[in-house]
C-alpha positions in Angstrom: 0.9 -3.8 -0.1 -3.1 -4.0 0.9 -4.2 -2.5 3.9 -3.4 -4.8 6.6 -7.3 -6.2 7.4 -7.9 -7.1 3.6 -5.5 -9.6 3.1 -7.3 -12.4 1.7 -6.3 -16.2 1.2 -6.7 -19.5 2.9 -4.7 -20.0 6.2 -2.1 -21.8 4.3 -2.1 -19.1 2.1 -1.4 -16.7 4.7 0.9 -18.9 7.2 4.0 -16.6 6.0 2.3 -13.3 5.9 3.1 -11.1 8.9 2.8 -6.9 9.4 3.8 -5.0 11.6 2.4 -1.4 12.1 3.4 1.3 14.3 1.6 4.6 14.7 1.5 7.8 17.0 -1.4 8.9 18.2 -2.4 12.4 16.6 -1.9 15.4 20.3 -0.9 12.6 22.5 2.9 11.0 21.2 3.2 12.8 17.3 6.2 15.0 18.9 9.2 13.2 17.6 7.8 10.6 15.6 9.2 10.8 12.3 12.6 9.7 14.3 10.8 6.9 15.9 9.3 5.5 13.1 12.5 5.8 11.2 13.9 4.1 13.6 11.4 1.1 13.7 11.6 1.0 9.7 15.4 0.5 10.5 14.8 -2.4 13.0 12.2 -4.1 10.5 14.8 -4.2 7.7 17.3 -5.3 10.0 14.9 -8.3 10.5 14.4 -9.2 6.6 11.2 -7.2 6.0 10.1 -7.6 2.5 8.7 -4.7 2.4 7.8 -1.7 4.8 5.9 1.9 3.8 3.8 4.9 5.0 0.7 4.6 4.6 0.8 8.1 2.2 3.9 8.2 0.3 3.5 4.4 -0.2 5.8 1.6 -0.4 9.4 0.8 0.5 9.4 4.9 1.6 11.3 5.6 4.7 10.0 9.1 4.5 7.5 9.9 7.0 5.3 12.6 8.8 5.3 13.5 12.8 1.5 11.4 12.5 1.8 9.1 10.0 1.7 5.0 10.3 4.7 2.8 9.4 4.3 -0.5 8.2 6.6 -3.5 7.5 5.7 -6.9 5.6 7.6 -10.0 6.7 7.1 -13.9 5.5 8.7 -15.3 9.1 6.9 -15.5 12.5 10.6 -15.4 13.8 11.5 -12.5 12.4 8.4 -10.5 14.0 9.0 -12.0 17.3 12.6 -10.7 16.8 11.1 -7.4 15.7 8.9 -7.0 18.6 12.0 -7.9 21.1 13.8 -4.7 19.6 10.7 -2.8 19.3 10.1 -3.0 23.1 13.5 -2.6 23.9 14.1 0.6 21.9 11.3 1.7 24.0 9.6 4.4 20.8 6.1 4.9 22.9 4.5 4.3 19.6 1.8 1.6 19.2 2.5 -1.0 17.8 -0.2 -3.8 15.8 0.6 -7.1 14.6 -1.6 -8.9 11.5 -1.5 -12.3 10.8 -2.6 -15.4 11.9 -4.3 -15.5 15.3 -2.4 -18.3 17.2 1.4 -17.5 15.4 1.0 -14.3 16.9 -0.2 -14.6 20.5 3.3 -17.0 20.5 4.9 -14.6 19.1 3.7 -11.9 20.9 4.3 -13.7 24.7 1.2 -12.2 25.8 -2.9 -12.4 25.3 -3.6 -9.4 23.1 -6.1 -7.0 24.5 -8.4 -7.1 21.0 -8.6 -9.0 18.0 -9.9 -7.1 14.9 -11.4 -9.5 12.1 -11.8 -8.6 8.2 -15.3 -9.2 7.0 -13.9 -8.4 3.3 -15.0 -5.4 1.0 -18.5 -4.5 0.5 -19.8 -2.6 -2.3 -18.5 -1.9 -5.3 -14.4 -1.3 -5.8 -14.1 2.1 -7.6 -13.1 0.7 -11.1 -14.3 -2.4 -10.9 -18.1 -3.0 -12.1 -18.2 -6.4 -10.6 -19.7 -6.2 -6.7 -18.1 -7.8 -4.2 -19.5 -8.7 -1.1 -18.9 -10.6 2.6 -17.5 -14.0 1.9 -19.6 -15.6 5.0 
């Protein structure tokens, strides 16, 4: 799974292309984490992710550190709405980010978001790769 900003594609491309992150805050919530973000991995698969990971061990790991992030793929607006219900009803403390389309997700969400971060792509060279890549503006 790529990071969450560097998913690329046209929007019909990306009309069924949904994460969901969660993440405590390293001194402020990491105290009892791992449990919580267990316990959102458990609600996402629950909810048909097709596929959920820490950010270090990797993909479709359900291991995880006190301060780690926990993500979860899903191909149905529905399901994250239904995701987000549990998630605010488990009440974890942990913050939570949706990525995806803009206007699926403020319906899904039920609220304005308070930001909106926005890819400008990779810049530079990709180690490995000797083609450079650059902004698609």
């Amino acid at each position: 799974m790529s990071h969450t900003l560097h998913r690329e594609g046209s929007r019909r491309d990306l009309r069924d292309d949904y994460i969901v992150l969660m993440m405590a805050a390293k001194g402020i919530n990491e105290r009892g984490a791992a449990a919580k973000l267990r316990r959102f991995v458990r609600i996402a698969r629950r909810h048909g992710a097709v596929n959920f990971g820490d950010m270090k061990a990797g993909s479709r790991t359900e291991r995880t550190r006190n301060h780690s992030i926990m993500q979860a793929v899903f191909t149905d607006i529905r399901a994250v709405k239904a995701v987000l219900r549990d998630i605010r009803r488990a009440r974890l403390g942990l913050s939570v980010t949706v990525t995806g389309l803009v206007a699926p997700i403020h319906k899904a969400c039920g609220r304005t978001p308070h930001t909106v971060a926005h890819s400008l792509g990779i810049w530079g060279t990709v180690v490995g790769c000797h083609r450079p890549l650059c902004c698609r503006w």
